[in-house]
N, C-alpha and C positions, 0 to 999 in steps of 0.2 A: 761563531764570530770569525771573520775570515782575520788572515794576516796581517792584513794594514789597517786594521782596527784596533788587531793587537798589539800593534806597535806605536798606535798612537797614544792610544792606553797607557804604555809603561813610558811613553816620553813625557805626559801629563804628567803622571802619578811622580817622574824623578825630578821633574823641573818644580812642582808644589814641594817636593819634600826638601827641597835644595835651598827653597826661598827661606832667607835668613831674617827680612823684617819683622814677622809677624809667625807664631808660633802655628804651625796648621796641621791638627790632630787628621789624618786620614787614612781609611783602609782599600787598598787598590782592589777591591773586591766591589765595595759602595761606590767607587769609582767608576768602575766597568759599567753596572747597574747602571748609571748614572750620562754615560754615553749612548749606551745601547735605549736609554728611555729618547734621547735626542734623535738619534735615526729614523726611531721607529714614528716618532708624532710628520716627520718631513715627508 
């Protein structure tokens, strides 16, 4: 994963964990997985 993936990564993952409406169980692991599945299908 280069750099700027991995920092897109954790500004996702802090801005979902930061959201205060709605309670959102996530693991920044299923996350990653979950970006990296998006690069790859484009």
């Amino acid at each position: 994963m280069t750099p700027n993936s991995e920092r897109l990564v954790d500004l996702i993952f802090k801005k979902l964990q930061n959201y205060k409406n709605k309670k959102i169980f996530l693991e920044k692991e299923i996350l990653n997985k979950f970006i990296l599945s998006l690069f790859k299908e484009n």
